[in-house]
N, CA and C atoms as an extended XYZ file, in Angstrom:
264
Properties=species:S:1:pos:R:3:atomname:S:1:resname:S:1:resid:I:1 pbc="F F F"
N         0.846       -1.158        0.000 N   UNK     1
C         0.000        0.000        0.000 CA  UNK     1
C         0.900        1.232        0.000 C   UNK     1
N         0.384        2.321       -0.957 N   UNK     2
C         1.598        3.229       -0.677 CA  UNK     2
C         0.786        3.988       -0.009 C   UNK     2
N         2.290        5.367        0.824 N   UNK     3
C         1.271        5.713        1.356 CA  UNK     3
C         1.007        6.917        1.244 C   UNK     3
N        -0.159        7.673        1.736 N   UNK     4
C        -0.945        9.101        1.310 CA  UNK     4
C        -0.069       10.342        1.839 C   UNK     4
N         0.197       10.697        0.784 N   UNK     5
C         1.047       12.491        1.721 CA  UNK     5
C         0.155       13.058        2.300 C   UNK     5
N        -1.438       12.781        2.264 N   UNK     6
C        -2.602       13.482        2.930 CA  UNK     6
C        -2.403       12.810        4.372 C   UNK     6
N        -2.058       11.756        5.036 N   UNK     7
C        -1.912       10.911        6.449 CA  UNK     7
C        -0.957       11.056        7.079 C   UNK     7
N        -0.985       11.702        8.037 N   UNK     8
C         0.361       12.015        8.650 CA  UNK     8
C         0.409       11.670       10.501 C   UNK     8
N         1.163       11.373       11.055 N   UNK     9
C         1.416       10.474       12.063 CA  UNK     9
C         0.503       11.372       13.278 C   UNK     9
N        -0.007       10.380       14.211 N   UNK    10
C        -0.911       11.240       15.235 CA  UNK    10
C        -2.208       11.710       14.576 C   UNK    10
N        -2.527       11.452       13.408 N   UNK    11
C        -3.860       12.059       12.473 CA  UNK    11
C        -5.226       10.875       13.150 C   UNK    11
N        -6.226       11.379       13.155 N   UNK    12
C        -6.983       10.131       14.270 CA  UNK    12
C        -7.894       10.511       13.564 C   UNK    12
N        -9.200        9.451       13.498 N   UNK    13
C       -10.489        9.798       13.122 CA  UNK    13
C       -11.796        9.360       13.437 C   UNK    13
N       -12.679        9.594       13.382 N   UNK    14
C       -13.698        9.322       14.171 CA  UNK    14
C       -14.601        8.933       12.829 C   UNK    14
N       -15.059        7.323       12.871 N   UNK    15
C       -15.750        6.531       12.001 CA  UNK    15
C       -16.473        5.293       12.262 C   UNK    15
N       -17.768        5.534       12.204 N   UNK    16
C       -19.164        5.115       12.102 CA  UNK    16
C       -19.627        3.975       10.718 C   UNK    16
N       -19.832        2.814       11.216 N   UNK    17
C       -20.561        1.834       10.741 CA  UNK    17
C       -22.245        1.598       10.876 C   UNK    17
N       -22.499        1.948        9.897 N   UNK    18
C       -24.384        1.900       10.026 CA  UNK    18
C       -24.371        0.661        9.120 C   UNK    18
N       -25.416       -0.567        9.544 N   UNK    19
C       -26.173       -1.686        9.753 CA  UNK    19
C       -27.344       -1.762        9.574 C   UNK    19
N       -27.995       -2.382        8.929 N   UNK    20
C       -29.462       -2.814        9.056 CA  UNK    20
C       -29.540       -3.657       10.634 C   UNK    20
N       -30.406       -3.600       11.359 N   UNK    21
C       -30.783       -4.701       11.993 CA  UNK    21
C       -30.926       -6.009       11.826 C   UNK    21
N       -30.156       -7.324       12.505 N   UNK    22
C       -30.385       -7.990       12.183 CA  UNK    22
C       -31.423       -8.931       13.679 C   UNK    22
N       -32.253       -9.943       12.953 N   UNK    23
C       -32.948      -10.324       14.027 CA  UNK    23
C       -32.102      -11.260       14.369 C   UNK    23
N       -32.286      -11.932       15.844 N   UNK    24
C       -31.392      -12.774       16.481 CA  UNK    24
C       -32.328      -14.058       16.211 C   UNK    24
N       -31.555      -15.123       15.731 N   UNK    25
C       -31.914      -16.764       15.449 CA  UNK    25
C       -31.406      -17.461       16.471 C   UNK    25
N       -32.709      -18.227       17.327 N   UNK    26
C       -32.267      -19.169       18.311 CA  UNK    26
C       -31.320      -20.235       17.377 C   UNK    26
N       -29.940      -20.363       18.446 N   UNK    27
C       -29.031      -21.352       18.267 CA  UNK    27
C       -29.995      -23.015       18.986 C   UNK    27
N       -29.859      -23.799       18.088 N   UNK    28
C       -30.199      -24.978       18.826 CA  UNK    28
C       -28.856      -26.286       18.718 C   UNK    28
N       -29.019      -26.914       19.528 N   UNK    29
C       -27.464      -27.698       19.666 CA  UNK    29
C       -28.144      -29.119       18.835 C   UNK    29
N       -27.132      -29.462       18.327 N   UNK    30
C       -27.641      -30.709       17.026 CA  UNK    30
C       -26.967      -31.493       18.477 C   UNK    30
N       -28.002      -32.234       18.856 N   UNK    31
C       -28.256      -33.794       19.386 CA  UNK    31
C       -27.221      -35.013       18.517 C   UNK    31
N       -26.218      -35.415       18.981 N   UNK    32
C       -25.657      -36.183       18.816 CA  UNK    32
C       -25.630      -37.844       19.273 C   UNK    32
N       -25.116      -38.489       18.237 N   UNK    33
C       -25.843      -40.022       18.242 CA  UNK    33
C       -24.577      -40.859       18.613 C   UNK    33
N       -24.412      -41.917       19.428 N   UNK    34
C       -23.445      -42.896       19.612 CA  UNK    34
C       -23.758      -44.050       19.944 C   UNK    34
N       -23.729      -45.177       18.957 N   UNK    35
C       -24.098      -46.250       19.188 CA  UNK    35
C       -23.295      -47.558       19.665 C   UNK    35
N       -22.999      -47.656       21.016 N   UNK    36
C       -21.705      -48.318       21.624 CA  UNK    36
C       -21.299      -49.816       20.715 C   UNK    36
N       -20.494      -50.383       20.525 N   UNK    37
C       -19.834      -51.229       19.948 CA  UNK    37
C       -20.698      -52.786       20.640 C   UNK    37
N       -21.329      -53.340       19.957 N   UNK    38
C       -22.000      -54.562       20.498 CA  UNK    38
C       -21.575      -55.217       21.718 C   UNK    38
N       -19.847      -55.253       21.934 N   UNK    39
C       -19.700      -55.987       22.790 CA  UNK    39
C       -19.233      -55.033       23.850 C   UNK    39
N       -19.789      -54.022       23.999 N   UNK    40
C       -19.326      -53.624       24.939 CA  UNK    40
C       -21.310      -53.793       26.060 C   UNK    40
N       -22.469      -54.173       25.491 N   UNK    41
C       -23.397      -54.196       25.848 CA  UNK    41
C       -23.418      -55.286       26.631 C   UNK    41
N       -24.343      -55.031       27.619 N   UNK    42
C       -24.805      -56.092       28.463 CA  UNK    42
C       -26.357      -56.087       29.018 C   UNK    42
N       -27.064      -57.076       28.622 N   UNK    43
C       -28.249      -56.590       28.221 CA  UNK    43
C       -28.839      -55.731       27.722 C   UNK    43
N       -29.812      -54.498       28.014 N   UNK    44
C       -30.050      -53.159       27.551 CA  UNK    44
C       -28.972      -51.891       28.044 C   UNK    44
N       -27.683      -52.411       28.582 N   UNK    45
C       -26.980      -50.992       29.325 CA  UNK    45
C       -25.495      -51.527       29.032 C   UNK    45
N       -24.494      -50.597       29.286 N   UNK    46
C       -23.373      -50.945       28.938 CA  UNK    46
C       -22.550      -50.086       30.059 C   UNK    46
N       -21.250      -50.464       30.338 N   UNK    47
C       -20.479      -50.084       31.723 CA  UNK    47
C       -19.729      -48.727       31.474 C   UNK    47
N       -19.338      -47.562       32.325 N   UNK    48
C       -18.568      -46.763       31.964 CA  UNK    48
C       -17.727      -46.518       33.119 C   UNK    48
N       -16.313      -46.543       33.246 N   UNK    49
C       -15.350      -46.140       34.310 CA  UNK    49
C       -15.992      -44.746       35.062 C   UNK    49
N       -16.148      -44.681       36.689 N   UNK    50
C       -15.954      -43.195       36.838 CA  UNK    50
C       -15.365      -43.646       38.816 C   UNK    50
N       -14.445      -42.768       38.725 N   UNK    51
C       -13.453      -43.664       39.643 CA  UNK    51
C       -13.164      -44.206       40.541 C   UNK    51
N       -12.650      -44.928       39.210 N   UNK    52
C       -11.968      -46.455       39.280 CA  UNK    52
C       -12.798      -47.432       39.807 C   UNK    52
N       -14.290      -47.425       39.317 N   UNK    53
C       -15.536      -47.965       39.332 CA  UNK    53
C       -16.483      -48.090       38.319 C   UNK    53
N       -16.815      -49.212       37.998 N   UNK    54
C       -17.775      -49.909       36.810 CA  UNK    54
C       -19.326      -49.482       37.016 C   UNK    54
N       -19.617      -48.166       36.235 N   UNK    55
C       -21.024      -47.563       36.830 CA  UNK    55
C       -22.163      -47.945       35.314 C   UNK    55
N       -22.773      -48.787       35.794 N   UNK    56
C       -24.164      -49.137       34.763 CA  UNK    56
C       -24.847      -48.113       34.205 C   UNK    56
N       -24.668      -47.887       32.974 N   UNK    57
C       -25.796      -46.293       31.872 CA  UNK    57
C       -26.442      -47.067       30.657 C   UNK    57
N       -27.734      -47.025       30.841 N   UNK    58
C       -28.335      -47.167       29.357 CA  UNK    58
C       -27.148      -46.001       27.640 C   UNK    58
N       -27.381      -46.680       26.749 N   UNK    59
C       -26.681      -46.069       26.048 CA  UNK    59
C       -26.907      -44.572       25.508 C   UNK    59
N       -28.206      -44.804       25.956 N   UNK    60
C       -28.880      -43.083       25.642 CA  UNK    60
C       -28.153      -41.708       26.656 C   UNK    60
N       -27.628      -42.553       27.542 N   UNK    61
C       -27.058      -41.919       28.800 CA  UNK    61
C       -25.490      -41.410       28.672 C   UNK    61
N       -25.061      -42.001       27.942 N   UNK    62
C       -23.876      -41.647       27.006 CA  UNK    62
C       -23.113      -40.169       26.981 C   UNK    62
N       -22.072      -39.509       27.242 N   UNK    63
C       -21.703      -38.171       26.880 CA  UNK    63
C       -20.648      -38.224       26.815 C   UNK    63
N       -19.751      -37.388       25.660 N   UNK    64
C       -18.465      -37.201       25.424 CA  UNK    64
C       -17.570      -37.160       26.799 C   UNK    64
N       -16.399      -37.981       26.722 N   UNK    65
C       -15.425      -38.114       27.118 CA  UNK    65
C       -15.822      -39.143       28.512 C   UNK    65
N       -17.045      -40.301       28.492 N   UNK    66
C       -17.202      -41.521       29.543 CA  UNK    66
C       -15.906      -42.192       28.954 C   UNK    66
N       -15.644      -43.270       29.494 N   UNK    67
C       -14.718      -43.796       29.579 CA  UNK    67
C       -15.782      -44.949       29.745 C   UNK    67
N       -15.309      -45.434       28.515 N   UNK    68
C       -17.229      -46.914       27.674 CA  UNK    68
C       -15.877      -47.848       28.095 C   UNK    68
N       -16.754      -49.252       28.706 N   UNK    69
C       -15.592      -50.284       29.020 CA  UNK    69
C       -16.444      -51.705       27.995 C   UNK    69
N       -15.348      -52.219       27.216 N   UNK    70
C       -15.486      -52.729       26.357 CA  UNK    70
C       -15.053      -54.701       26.478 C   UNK    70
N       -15.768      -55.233       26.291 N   UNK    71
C       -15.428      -56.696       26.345 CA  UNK    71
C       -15.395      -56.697       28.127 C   UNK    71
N       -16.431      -56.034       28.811 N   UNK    72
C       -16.945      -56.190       30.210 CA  UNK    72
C       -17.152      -57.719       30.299 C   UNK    72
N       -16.501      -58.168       31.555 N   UNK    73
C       -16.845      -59.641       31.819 CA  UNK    73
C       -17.942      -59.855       32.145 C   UNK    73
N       -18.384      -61.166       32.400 N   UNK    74
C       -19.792      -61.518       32.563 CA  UNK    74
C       -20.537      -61.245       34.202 C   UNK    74
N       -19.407      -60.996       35.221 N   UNK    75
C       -20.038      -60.818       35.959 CA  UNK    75
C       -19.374      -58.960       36.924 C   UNK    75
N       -19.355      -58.466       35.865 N   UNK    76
C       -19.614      -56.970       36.097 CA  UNK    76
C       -20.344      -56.694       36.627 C   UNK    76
N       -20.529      -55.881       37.453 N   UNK    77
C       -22.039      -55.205       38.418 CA  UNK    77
C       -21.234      -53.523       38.979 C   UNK    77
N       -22.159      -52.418       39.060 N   UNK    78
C       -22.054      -51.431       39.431 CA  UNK    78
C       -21.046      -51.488       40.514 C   UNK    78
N       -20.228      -50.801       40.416 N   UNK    79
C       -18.942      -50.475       41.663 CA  UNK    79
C       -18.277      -51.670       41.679 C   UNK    79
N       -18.186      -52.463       40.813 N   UNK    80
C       -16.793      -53.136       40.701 CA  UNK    80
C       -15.768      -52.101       40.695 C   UNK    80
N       -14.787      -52.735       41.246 N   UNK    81
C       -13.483      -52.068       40.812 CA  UNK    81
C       -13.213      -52.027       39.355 C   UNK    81
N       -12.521      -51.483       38.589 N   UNK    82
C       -11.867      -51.682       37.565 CA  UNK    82
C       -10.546      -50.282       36.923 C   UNK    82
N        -9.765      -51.188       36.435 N   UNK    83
C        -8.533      -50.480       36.064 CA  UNK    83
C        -8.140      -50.196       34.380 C   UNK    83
N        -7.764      -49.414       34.249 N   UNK    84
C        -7.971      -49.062       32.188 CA  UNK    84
C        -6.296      -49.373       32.226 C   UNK    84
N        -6.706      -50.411       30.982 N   UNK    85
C        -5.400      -51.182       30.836 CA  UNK    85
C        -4.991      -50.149       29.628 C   UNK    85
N        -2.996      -50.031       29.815 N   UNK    86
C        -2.694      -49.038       28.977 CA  UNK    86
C        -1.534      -49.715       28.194 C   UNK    86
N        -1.731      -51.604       27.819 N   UNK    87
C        -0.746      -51.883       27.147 CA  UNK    87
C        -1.327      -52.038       25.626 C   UNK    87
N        -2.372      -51.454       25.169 N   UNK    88
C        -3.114      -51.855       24.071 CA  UNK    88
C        -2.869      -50.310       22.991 C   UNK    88
């Protein structure tokens, strides 16, 4: 940009943006879907770590960042202990 011999340093100005109105649009949050991996189910519900305990949630119950426990043994039940194996 070159520049204007009319602009000179310390020169300041006072400038106004006129707008139409705009109306405000409700935001709605898109409902997100996760359908747990077959074997991680056990009957209608499936297990999720919360700590360092095996807590029973239908899958509808689901929210980013559970910690879904997968290939749950057969005799899992709420507040088992359990530990997230980190050689995999």
């Amino acid at each position: 940009m070159d520049p204007d011999e009319r602009l000179k340093p310390e020169m300041n100005a006072n400038v106004a943006f006129y707008a139409r109105p705009v109306e405000a649009r409700p935001v709605t949050a898109r409902k997100q879907s996760f359908t747990p991996p077959a074997n991680a189910v056990r009957g209608n519900a499936v297990f999720i770590v919360v700590e360092g305990k095996a807590v029973r949630r239908a899958p509808s119950e689901l929210v980013g960042g559970d910690e879904l426990i997968v290939n749950p043994t057969p005799d899992i039940r709420d507040e088992t202990r359990v530990r997230i194996r980190t050689d995999r």
